[in-house]
C-alpha positions in Angstrom: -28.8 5.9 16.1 -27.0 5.1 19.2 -23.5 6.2 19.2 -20.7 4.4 21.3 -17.8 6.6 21.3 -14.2 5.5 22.2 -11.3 7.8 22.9 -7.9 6.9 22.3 -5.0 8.7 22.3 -2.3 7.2 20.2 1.6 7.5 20.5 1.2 8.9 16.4 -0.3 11.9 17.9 -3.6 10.8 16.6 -6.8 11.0 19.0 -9.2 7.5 18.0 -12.9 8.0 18.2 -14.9 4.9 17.6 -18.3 6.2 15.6 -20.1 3.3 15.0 -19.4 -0.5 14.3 -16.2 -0.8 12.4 -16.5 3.0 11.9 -13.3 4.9 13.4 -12.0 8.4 13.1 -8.4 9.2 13.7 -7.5 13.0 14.2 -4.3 14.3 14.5 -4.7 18.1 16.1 -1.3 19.9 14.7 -0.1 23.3 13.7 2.2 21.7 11.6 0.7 21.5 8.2 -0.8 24.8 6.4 -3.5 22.5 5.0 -5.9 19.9 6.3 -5.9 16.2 4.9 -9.0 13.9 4.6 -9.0 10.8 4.0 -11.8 7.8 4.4 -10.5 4.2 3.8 -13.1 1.0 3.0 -11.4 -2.2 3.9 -11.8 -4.6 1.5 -10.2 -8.7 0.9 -8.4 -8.4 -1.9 -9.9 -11.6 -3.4 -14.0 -10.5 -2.9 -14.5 -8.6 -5.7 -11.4 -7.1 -6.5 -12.6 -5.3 -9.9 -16.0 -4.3 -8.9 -14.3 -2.6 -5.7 -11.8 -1.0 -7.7 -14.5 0.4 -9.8 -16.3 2.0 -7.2 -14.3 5.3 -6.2 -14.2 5.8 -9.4 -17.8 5.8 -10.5 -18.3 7.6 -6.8 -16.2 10.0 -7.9 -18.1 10.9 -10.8 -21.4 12.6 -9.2 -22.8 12.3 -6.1 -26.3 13.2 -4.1 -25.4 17.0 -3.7 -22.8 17.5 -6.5 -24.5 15.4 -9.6 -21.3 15.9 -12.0 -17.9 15.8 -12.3 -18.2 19.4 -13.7 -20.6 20.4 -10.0 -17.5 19.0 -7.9 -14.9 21.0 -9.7 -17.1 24.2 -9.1 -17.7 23.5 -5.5 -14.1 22.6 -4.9 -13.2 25.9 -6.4 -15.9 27.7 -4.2 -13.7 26.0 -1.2 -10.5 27.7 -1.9 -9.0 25.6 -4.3 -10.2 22.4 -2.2 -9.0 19.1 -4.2 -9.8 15.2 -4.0 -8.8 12.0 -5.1 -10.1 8.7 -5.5 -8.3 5.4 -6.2 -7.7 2.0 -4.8 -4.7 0.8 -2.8 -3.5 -2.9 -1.5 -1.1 -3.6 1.6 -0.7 -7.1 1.9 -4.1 -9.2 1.1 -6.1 -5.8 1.8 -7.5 -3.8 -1.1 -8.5 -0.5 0.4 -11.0 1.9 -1.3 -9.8 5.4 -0.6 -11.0 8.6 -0.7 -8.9 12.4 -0.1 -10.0 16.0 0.3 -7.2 18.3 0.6 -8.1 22.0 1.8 -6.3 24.7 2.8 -6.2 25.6 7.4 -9.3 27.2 8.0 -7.5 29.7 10.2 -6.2 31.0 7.0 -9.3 32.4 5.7 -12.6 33.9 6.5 -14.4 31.3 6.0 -15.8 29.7 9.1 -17.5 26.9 7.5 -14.8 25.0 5.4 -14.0 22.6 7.9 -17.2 21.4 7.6 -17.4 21.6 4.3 -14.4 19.8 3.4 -15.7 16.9 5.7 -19.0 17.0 3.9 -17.7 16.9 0.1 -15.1 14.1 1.4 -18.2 11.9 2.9 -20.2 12.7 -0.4 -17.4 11.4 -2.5 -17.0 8.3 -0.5 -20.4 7.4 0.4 -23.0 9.5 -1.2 -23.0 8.4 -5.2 -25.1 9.9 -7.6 -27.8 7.4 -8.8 -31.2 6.9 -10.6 -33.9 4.7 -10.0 -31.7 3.3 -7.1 -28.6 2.1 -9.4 -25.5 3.4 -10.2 -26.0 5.8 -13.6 -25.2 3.1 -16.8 -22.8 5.9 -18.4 -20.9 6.7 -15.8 -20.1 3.0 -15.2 -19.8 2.4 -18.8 -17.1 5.0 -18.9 -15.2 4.3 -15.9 -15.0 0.1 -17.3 -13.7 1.8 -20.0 -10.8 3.8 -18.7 -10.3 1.0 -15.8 -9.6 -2.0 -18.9 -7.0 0.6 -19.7 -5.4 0.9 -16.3 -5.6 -2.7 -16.4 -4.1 -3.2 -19.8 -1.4 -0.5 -19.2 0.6 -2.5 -17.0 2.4 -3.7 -19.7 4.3 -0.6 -20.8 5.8 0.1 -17.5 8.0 -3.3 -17.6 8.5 -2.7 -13.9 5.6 -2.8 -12.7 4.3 -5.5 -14.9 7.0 -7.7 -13.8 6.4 -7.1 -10.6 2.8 -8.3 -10.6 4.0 -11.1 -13.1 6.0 -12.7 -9.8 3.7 -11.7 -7.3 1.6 -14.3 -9.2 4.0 -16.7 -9.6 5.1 -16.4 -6.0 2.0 -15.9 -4.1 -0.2 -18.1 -6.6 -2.5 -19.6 -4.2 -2.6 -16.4 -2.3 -4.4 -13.4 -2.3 -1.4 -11.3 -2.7 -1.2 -12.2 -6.2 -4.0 -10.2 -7.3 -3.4 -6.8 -9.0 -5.3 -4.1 -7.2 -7.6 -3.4 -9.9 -8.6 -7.0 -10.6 -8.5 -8.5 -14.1 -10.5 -6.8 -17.6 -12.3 -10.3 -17.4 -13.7 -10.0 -13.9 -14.5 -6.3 -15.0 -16.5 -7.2 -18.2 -19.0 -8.7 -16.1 -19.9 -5.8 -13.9 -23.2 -4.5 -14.1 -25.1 -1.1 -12.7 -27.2 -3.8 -10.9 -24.7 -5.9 -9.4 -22.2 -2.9 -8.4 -25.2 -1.4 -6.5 -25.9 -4.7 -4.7 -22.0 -5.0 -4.5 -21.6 -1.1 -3.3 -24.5 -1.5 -0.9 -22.8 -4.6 0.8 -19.6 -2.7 1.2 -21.1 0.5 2.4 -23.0 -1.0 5.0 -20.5 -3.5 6.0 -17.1 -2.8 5.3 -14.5 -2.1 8.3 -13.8 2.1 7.1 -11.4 4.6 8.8 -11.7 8.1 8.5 -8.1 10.5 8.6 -8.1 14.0 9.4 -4.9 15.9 10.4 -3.8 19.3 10.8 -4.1 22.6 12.6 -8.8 21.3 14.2 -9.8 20.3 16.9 -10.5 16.5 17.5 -13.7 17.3 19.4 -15.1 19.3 16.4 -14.4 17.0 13.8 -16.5 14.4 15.7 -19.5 16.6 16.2 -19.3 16.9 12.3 -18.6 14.1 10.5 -21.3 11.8 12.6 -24.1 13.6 11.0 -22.5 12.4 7.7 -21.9 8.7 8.1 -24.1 6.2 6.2 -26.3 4.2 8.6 -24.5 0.1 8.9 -26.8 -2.0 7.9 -25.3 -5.0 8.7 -22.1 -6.4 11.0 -18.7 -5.5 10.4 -17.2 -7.8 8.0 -13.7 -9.8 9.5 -11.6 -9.5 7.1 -9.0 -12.3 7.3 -5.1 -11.5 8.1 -2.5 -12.0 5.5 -1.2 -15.8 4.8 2.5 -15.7 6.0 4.8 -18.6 5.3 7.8 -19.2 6.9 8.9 -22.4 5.0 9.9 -23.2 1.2 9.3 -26.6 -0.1 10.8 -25.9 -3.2 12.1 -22.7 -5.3 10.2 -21.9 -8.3 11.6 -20.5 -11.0 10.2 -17.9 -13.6 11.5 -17.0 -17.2 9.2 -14.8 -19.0 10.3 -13.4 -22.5 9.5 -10.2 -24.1 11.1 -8.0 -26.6 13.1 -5.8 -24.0 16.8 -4.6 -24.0 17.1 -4.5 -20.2 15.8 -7.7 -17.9 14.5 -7.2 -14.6 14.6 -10.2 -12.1 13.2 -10.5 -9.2 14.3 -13.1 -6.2 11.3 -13.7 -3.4 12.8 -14.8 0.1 9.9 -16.2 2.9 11.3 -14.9 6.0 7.7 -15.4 8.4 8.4 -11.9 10.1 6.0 -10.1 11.1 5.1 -6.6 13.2 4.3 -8.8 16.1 7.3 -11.1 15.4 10.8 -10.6 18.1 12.9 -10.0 15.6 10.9 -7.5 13.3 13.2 -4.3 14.2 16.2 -6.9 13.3 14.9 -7.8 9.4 14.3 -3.8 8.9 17.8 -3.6 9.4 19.3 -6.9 7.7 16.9 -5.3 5.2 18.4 -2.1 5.1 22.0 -3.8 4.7 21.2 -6.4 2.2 19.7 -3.8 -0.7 18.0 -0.5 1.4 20.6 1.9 0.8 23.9 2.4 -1.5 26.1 1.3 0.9 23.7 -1.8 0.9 25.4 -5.4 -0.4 23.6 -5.6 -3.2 24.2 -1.5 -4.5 27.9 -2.6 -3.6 28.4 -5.8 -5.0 26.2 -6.7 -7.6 25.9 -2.6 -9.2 29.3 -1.3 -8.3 32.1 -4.3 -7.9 30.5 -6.8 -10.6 29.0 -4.2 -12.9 25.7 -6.7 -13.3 23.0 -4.1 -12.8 21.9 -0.8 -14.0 20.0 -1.1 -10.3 20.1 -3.8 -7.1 18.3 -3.1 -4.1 15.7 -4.9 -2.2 12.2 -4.3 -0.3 11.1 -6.1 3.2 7.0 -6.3 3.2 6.5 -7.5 6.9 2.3 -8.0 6.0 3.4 -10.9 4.1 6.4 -11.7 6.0 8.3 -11.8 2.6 12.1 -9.9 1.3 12.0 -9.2 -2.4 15.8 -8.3 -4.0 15.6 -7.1 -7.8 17.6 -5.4 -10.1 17.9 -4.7 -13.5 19.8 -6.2 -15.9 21.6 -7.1 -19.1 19.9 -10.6 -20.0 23.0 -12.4 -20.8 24.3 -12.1 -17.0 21.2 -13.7 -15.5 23.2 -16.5 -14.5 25.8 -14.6 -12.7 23.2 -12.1 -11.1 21.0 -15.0 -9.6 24.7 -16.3 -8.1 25.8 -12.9 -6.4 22.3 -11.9 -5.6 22.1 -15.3 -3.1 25.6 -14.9 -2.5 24.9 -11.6 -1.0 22.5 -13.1 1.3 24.2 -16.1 2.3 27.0 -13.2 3.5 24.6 -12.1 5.4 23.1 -14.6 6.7 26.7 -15.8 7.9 27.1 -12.5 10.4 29.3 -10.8 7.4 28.1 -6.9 8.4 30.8 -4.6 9.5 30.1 -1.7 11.8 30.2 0.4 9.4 27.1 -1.1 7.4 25.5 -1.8 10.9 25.7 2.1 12.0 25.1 3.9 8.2 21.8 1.5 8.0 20.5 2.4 11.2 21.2 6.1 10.8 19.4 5.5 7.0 16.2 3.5 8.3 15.8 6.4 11.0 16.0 9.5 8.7 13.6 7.9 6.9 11.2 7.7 9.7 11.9 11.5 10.7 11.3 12.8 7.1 8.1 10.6 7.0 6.4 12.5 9.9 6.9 16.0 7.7 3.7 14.2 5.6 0.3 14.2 6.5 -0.3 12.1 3.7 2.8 9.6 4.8 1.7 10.1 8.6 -1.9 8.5 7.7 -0.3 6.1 5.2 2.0 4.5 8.0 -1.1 4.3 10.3 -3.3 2.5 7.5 -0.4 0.0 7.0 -0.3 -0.2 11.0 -4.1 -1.2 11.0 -3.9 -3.7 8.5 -0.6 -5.3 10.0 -2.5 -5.0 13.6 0.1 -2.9 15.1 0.6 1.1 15.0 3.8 1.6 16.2 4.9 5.8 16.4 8.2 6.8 14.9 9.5 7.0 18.2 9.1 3.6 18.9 10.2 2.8 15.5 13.4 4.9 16.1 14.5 3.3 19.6 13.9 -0.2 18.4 15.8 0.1 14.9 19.0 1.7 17.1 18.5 -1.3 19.8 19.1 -4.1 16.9 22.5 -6.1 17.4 24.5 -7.6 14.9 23.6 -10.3 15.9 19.9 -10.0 15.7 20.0 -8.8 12.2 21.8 -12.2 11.4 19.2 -14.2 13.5 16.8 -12.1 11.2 18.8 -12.7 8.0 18.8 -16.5 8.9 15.1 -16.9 8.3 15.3 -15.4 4.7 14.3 -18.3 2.7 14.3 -18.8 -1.2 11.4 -19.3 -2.9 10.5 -17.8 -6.0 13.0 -15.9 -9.0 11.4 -14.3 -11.8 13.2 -12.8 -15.0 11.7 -10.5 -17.5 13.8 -11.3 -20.3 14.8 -11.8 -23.8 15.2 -14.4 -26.6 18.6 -13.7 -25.8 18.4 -14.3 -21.8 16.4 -17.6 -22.6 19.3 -19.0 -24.9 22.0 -18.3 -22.9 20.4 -18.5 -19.2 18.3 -21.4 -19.2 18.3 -24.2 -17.1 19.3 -22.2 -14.3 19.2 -23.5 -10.7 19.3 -20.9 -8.4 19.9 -23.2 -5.4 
């Protein structure tokens, strides 16, 4: 196999190599962390799939080539001073992204000169190197992991939270991708077979844009020399994996009532605001962000928690993959009328240049303390870098810093002008429904 190999220092502190086709490792040399973090990232669409991907770090997870059992992993992970992994599935934007993470302690720590290596050997065995027979994933593995995966699946209905937040994602993002849950649905998962997930696993394997992670106290040169013994061959191109569908228009609010037996409502109010990483006036929504609902000095903390007493929380959440603001809060369900009012009145305050200095300064100084205390993670370091890759931009917390502290008032208002209404979603009540229907929340 011919290698091209690709050097690039980025401002994160990470060193890029590129391995193979859509194969790239990231390592970040520092003496900053006591321990070493792994972590290897498939890219997947969040719509090809979606359950039979989720499956699959799972049922990795449970054997692979070297270490046949669950019970062979734990033994060898002991062997490597306490060594641990984890396997799950995460989604940023319209991405669903099947990770993989070894966790071991700095090699210069003990006396064995091996663990490096074999950390980067049990990571790549987890993520690539399942345990199969007669060429197929084993039937009771799979049949075990469908098992506890219906549950995850069916469990997001005891955390209201979450479930309510999936429940608008689908009603604001219906003809999007976005609106899928990260582990798919029980009825795409019922289908699944040993046969099709190997066909399925094979495709992604050999295909599948993936990114390998390691940070702490290596060297970036070393790594390299180790881990390309220990990647899959590709056997096919890279698959292009389509960038997230951001709308900067509304044509007409949609509104959402849902009703379950709960004592607290949570509702949820979707703005379209089109920025992007790459848009001019990105640094300028992380603020307005940060004013409207980041913080409690925020607006919404202020006014809608503290002044009007309508929430038990208010805050909101800028995702600038999709280009969308989401404001929530919790509350009684006889003031979803009123909370729906104050809520947009909130942003229309904003969106009219109504920030004091005092908001402008504390939400800068918030956003970047933020930042700081992120890069004292490994795991939040690599996480920022993921999002970066999938957004198409890595921007380092430096950069971050000095373009949060260059935003003007009036930028965060051009920002806040492009927040757009379009979907508002209440987890309520018999009681909301009789005494907050037939709202209009323009």
């Amino acid at each position: 196999m011919v290698v091209v190999e690709e050097r690039v220092k980025t401002k994160m502190g990470f060193v890029s190599h590129q391995l193979q086709d859509g194969v790239k490792l990231w390592v970040w040399p520092t003496p900053k962390f006591k321990n070493v973090s792994i972590k290897i990232v498939l890219h997947r669409h969040l719509a090809d799939n979606t359950a039979a991907s989720a499956l699959l770090p799972f049922v990795n997870a449970r054997g692979t080539e070297q270490w046949g059992t669950t019970r062979e992993i734990a033994l060898r992970m002991a062997d490597l001073y306490g060594t641990r992994h984890g396997s799950d599935v995460m989604k940023i934007g319209e991405q669903q992204l099947i990770t993989t993470e070894v966790l071991t302690v700095n090699p210069k720590y003990v006396s064995e000169p091996g663990l490096l290596a074999a950390a980067l050997s049990m990571a790549a065995q987890l993520a690539f190197y399942p345990r199969m027979e007669r060429g197929q994933f084993i039937d009771e593995y799979l049949d075990q992991e469908k098992a506890l995966m219906r549950q995850r699946i069916a469990a997001v209905i005891n955390d209201k939270r979450g479930y309510a937040h999936q429940r608008f994602n689908e009603a604001m993002y219906a003809t999007e991708a976005a609106s899928r849950y990260k582990y798919g649905t029980i009825e795409e998962l019922e289908v699944v077979t040993s046969s099709s997930l190997t066909e399925h696993w094979q495709r992604v394997r050999g295909t599948a844009p993936i990114n390998v992670f390691v940070v702490g106290d290596i060297q970036a040169d070393e790594v390299v020399d180790l881990l390309l013994p220990l990647l899959p061959p590709r056997t096919g191109t890279t698959e292009s994996i389509p960038p997230a569908v951001v709308k900067s228009t509304v044509a007409e609010v949609k509104e959402v009532i849902e009703h379950q037996p709960i004592n607290q409502a949570i509702l949820l109010l979707g703005y379209r605001t089109g920025i992007t990483v790459a848009d001019p006036l990105y640094f300028a929504a992380l603020v307005a962000n940060g004013i409207l609902g980041g913080f409690p000095h925020s607006k919404l903390f202020v006014n809608v928690r503290e002044k009007a007493s309508l929430a038990y929380y208010a805050s909101s959440n800028l995702n600038t993959t999709k280009g969308t603001l989401v404001a929530t809060a919790g509350i009684d369900p006889q003031n979803y009328r009123r909370a729906v009012e104050i809520i947009t009145d909130q942003v229309a305050s904003l969106q009219g240049g109504e920030i004091t200095e005092a908001e402008l300064s504390a939400t800068k100084k918030g956003l970047i303390n933020q930042l700081k205390s992120a890069g004292d993670s490994a795991g939040l370091v690599i996480d920022r870098t993921v999002a970066g890759i999938v957004r198409g931009k890595i921007l380092s917390i430096d950069e971050m810093v000095r373009g949060i502290e260059s935003v003007t008032k009036d930028e965060a208002v051009a920002a806040a002008q492009r927040f757009l209404l379009d979907t508002v979603y209440c987890l309520t009540n018999q009681e909301g429904r009789e005494k907050g229907e037939n709202i209009n929340p323009q």
